[in-house]
N, C-alpha and C positions, 0 to 999 in steps of 0.2 A: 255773239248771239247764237245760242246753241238751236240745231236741228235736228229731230228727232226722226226725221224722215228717210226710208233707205231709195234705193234707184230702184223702180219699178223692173220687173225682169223684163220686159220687152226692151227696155233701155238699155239691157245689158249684152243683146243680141247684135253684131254690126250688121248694120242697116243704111246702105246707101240714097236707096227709095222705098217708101213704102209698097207693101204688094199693090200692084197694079189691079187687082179684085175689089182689092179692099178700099181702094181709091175710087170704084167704079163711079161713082155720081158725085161725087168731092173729092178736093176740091177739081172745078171742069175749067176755072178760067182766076185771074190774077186774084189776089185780096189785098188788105194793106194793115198795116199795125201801124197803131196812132202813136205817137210818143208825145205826151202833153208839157212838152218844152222845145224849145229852140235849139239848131242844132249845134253840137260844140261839148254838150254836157256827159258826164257818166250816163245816163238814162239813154242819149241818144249815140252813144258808142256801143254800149252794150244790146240795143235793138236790132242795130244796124248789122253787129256780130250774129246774134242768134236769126235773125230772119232773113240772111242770106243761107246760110246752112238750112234754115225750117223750105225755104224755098224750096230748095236742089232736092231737098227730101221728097217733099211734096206731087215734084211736078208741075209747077206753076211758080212766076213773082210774087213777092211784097213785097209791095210797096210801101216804103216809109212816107208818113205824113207824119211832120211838128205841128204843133198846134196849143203853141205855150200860149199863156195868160192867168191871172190870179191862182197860181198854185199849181197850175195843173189840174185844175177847176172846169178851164174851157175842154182839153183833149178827153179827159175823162166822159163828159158830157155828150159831146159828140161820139162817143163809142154809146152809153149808154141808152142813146137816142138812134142809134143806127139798126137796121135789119139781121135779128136774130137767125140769119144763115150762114154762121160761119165766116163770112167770107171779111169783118170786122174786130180785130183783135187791139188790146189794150196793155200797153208796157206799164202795167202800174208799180209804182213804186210808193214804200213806209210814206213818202212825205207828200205825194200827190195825191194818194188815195186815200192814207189812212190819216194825218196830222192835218190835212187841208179840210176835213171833212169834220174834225174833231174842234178847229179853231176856226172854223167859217160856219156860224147860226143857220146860215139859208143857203141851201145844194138845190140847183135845180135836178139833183136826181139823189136817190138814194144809197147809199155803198154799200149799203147788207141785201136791195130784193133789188137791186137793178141791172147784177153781172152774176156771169155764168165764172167760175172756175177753172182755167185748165191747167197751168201748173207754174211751181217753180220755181225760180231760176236760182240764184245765190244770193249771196251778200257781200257787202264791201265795207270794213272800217271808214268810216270820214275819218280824214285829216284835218287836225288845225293847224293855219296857214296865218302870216302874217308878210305886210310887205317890209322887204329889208330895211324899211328906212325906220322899223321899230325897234326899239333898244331893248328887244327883246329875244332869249334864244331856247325858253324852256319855258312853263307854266309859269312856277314862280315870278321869272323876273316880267314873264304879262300882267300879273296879279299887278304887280307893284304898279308898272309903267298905267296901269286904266286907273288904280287909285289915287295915282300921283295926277290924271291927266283934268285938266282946269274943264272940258268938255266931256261926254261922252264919247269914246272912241267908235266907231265906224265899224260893221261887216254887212260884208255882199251876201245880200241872201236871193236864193233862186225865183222865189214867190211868194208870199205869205201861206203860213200853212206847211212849207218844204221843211225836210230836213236838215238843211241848211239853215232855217229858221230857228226853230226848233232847238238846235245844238247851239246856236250861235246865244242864245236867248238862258240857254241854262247854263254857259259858260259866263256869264253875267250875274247868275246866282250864284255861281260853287265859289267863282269869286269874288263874291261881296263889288264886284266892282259896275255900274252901269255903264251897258253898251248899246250901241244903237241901228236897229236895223236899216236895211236902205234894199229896197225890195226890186228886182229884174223878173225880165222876163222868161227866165231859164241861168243858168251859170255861164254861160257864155258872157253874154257881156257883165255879170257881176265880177267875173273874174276880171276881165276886159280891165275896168275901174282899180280894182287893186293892185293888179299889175304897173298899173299906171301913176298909182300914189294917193288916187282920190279916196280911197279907203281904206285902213288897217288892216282890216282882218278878214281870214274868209274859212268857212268849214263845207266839205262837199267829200265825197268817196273821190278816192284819189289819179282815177282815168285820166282827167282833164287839165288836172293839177302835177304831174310827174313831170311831163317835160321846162315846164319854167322853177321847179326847186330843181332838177337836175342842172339849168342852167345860170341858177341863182337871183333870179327874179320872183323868187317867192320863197319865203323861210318856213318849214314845219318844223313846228312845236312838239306837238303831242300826235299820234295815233290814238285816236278817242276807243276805248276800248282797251280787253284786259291784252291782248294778244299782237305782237307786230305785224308789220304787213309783209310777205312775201316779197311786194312790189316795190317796199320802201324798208328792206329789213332793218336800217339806220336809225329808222327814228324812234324813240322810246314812247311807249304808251301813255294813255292819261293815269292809270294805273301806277305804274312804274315810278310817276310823277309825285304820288301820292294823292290827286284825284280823283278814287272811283268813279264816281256819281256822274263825271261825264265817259257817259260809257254809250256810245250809239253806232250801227250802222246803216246804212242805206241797202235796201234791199229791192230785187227787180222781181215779178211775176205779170205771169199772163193770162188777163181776162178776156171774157167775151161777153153780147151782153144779154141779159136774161133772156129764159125763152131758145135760147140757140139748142139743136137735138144734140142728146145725149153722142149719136153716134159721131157726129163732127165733131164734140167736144172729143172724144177717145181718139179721133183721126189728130188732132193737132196736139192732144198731151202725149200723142205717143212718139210723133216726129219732133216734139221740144225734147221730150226726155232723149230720142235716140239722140238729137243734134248738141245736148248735155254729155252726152257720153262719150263723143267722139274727142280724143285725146289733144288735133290741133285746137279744138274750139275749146276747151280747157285749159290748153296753154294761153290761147289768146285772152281768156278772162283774167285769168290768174295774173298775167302781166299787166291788166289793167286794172290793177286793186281788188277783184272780185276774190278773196280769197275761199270763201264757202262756198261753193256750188253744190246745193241739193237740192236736183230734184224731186219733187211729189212721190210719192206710190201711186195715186191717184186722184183727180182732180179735189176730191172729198177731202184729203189731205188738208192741201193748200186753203177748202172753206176752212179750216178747224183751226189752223195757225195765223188766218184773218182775225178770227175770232180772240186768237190770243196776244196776238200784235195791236190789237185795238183796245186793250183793257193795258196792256202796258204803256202807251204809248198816251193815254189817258191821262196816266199818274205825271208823265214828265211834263204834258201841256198845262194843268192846272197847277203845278209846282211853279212851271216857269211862268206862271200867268198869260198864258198866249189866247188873244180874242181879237177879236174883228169886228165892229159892227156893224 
């Protein structure tokens, strides 16, 4: 997924804390970033990384709240619905913001007039996973093994509406073969399940999924996209494969929710982008599949590339026929 976004120059400044002036009246006491899944997952490693660092910046905790259900449906909401003071921030992600909203008819809130912008974060290729006990070790011989299979085969998806959905559902189209989702409450326990054997296959950004292919308890296929992963430089792409078309990542940014002042939004995208820029917290993502990390210029940025993640992302749910009723 290409990003046309450069690092804001305040981001480029090392910044331990922000000025203590500038902090005068925010933040004065703890806040908390919701992650609308359970914890275990890429969404909630990657929070957990960036809002320890936004913390120490800041001057104050955050607190992490899970708060998975239908897609990322429920956490979203709850920010949505929370007090425009800053002090409620939203780890949205391509598949809980933007594909849950796209394949679920009825949102109890809106995702174009109901969140504030502050910036964001990277991206991460999903991997496709399958458990060893599939006769399968590259696209192709998945192709064959789902066409050959008397059922529909089996994947973990995070929530209806997830990227994990989503991928799982068009790798069902590219090839020709029908699969079948079986829907969790976050990747944690969908992975749980295939780990396990109760289901084939799984696709997710690949934090959560590293340490059991490194220990053989999960086989990757493909790197969904044109480019390898840093994290997994072994595995060849869906490209590579001769696949284009599944070509996806999972992507992290942070909302707040409408109505919040302009000046608090500037106070938090300026300690995300510096906590971006700091070289361990770039190691740490980079390790964890985030291989893009760009942040915003400015929060306006991140509205312009919602706008265009949502028109993309559009074309692959009605391709893949993804609905809910």
């Amino acid at each position: 997924m290409r990003r046309r976004h450069a690092l804001a120059l305040a981001a480029l400044l090392p910044m331990p804390r922000l000025a203590r002036a500038q902090q005068a009246d925010f933040p004065t006491r703890a806040m908390r970033l919701v992650i609308p899944f359970t914890a275990g997952g890429s969404n909630d490693i990657v929070g957990r990384f960036i809002a320890e660092d936004m913390a120490a910046r800041l001057g104050h905790p955050i607190v992490i709240e899970n708060r998975g259900g239908a897609g990322g449906v429920l956490g979203t909401d709850l920010v949505a619905k929370a007090a425009p003071d800053g002090y409620t921030m939203l780890l949205a992600g391509s598949g809980s913001f933007l594909i849950s909203s796209l394949v679920q008819p009825r949102l109890p809130f809106d995702p174009e007039k109901d969140f504030a912008p502050i910036g964001f974060i990277g991206a991460a290729p999903n991997v496709i996973c399958v458990n060893p006990s599939v006769n399968a070790r590259n696209l192709r011989e998945l192709q064959a093994v789902a066409k050959a299979s008397p059922t529909p085969m089996r994947y973990g998806s995070p929530g209806v509406g997830t990227t994990g959905h989503a991928l799982g559902a068009m790798i069902g189209v590219v090839l020709g073969a029908e699969l079948e989702p079986v829907h969790y409450r976050g990747t944690g326990p969908a992975l749980t399940d295939v780990l396990a054997g109760r289901l084939e296959i799984i696709t997710n950004a690949s934090a959560p999924l590293q340490p059991h292919i490194a220990s053989g308890r999960l086989r990757a296929l493909a790197i969904a996209g044109k480019t390898r992963s840093a994290a997994l430089p072994d595995v060849p792409t869906s490209v590579e494969q001769g696949f284009p078309e599944l070509d996806s990542a999972t992507w992290y940014a942070l909302l707040a929710p409408a109505g919040t002042p302009a000046d608090r939004i500037a106070i938090l995208h300026r300690a995300l982008n510096a906590t971006l820029n700091d070289p361990a917290i770039r190691r740490k993502l980079v390790e964890n599949g985030v291989d893009e990390i760009a942040p915003s210029a400015t929060p306006a940025d991140l509205a312009a590339l919602l706008v265009e993640e949502r028109t993309r992302w559009k074309r692959v749910v009605e391709r893949a026929k993804l609905r809910v009723e």
